[in-house]
C-alpha positions as CSV (number, residue, x, y, z in Angstrom):
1,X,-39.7,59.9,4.3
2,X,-41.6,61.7,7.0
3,X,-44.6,61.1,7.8
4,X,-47.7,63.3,9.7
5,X,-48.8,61.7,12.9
6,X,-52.2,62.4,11.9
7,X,-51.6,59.8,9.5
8,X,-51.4,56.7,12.0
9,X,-54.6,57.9,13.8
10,X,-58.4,56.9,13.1
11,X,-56.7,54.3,10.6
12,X,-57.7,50.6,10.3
13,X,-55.5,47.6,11.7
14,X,-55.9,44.4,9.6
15,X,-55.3,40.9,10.0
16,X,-52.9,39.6,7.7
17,X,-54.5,36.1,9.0
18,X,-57.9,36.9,8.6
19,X,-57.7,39.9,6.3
20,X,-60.4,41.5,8.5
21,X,-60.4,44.8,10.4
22,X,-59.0,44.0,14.3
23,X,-59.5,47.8,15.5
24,X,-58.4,51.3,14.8
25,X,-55.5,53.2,16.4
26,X,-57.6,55.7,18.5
27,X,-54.0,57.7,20.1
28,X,-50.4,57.5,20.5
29,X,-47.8,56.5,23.5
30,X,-44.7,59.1,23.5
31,X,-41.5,58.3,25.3
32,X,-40.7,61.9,26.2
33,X,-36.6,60.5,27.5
34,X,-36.2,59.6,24.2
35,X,-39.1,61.2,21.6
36,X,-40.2,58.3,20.5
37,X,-44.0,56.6,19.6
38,X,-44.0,53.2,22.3
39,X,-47.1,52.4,21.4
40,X,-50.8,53.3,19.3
41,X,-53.6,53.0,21.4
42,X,-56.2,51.0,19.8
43,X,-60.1,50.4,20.4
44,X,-62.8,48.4,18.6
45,X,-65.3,45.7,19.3
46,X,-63.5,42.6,18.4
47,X,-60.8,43.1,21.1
48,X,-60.8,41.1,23.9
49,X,-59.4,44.2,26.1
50,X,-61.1,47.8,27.7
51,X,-57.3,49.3,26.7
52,X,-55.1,47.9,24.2
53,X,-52.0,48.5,22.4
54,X,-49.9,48.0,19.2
55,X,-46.1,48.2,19.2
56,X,-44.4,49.6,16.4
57,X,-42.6,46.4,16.4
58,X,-45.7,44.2,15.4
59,X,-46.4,46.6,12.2
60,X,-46.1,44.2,9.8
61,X,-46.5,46.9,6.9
62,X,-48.4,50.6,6.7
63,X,-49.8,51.1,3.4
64,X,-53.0,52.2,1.8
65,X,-55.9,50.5,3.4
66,X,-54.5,50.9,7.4
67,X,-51.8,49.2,9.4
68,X,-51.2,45.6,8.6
69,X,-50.2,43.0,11.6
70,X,-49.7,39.2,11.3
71,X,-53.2,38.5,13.8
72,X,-55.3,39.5,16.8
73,X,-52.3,38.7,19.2
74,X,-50.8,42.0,18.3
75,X,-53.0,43.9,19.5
76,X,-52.0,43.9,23.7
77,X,-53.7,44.7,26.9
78,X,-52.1,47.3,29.0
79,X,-52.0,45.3,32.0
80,X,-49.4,43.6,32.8
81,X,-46.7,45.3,30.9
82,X,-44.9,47.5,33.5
83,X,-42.5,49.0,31.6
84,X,-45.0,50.5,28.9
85,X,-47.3,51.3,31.7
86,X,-44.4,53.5,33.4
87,X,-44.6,55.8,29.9
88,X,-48.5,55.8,30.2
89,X,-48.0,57.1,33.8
90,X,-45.9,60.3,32.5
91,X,-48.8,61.5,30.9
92,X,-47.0,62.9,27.7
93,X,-48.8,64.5,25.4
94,X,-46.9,66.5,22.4
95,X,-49.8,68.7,21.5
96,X,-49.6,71.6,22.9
97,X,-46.0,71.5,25.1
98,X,-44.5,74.9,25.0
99,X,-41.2,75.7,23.0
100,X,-38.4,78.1,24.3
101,X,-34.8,78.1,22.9
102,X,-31.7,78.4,25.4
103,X,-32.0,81.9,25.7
104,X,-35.4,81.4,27.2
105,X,-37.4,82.7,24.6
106,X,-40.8,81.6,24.1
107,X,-41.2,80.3,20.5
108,X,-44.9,79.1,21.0
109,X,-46.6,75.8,21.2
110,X,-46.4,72.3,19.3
111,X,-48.8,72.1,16.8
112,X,-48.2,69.2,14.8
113,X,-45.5,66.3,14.6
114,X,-43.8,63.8,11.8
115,X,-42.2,60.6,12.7
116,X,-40.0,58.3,10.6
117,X,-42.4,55.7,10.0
118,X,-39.4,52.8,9.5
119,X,-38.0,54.0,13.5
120,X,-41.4,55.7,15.4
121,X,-38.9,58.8,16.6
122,X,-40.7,61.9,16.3
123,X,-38.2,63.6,13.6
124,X,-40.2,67.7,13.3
125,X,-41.9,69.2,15.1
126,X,-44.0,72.0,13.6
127,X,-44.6,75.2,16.1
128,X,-47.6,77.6,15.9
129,X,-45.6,80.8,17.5
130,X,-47.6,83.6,19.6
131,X,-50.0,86.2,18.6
132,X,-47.7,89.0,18.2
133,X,-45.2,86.3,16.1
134,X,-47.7,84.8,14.3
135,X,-48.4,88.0,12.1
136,X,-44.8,87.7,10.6
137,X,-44.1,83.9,10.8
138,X,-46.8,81.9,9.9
139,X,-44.9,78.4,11.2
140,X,-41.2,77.3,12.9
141,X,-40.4,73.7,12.8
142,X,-37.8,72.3,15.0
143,X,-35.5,69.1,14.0
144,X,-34.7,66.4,16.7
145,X,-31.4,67.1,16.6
146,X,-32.0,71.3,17.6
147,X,-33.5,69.7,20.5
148,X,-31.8,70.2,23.9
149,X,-34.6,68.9,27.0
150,X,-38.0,67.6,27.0
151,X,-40.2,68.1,30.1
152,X,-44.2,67.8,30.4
153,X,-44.5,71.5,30.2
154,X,-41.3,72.8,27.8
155,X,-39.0,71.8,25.4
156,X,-36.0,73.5,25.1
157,X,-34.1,74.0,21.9
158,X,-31.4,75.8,20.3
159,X,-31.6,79.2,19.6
160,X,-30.1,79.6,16.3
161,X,-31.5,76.5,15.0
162,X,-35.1,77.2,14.4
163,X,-36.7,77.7,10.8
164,X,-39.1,80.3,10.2
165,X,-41.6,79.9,7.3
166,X,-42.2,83.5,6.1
167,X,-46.2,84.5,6.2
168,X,-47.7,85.1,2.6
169,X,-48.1,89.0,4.4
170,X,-44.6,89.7,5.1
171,X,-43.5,88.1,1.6
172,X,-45.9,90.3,-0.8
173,X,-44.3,93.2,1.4
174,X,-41.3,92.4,-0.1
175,X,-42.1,91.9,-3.4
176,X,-41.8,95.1,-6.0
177,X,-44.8,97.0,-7.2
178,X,-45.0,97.1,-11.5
179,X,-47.2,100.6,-11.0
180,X,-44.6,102.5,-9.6
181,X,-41.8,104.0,-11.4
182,X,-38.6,102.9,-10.0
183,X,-36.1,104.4,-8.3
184,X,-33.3,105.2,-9.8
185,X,-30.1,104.0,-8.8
186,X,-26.6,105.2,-9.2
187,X,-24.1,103.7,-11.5
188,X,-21.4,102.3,-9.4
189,X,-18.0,104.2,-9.9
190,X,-15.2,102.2,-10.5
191,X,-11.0,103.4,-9.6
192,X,-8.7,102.8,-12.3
């Protein structure tokens, strides 16, 4: 099952050692090659470290009360790991990267994400279109598999594959009014 990415931020990480609160994830590390949460970032006053991290890995289990690890030596500095620290350096942010399809259309911006809390790969992403769009389509959400590229600035997806969710405006248009007398239609002839 999916699961909102606002879900894993502002939460509590606990001990399973201790059964105490360590910290709380404060952000999220994105892999943009392959869509994919590397990392939460965390912060609190019981870490020994300015910037730490928790790896997906280390997630003992997510439930209820926050995100459960086996101790304090889950939570890891940022120095020293190069390879995490080469992500960190592409500055990817989700939030807010535009959306075109292959026939260069703009589709508007990310809004919001779900991951697949067992893997970390971002799975949907949900799309708040343009102005002008926006007063027919209320929402477009893209699957990982419509997606083609990922750069800093665009993502590029297919251009057949993206779902519209209808605005509540453009569905009442639709629907047929009880108060008006209805037009008649024409019995349909049949050949014999």
């Amino acid at each position: 099952m999916l699961a909102p990415i606002k879900r894993f931020i502002g939460i509590p990480i606990l001990s399973l050692q201790t059964g105490s609160e360590l910290a709380k994830t404060s952000d999220v590390i994105i892999d943009p090659r392959k869509l994919k949460v590397v990392a939460l970032r965390v912060s609190g006053n019981r870490l020994d470290h300015t910037e730490s991290v928790l790896h997906p890995e280390d997630i003992r289990e997510i439930s209820d009360l926050g995100i459960i690890v086996d101790n304090s030596d889950q939570l890891m500095s940022t120095e020293g790991l190069v390879r995490l620290q080469e992500i960190i350096d592409f500055g990817f942010v989700l939030e807010g990267v535009h959306i075109e399809d292959d026939q260069h259309r703009k589709l508007g911006t990310v809004k919001d994400y779900a991951i697949d809390p067992e893997s970390f790969f971002v799975q949907q992403l949900y799309i708040q279109p343009p102005f002008v769009r926006s007063l027919s389509i209320t929402a477009l959400v893209v699957h990982r598999s419509q997606i083609i590229s990922v750069t800093n600035r665009k993502i590029i997806v297919k251009s057949d594959a993206v779902k519209e969710k209808v605005s509540e405006k453009t569905a009442a248009t639709s629907l047929v009014n009880p108060f008006r007398a209805p037009v008649p239609t024409q019995p349909e002839t049949k050949d014999l």
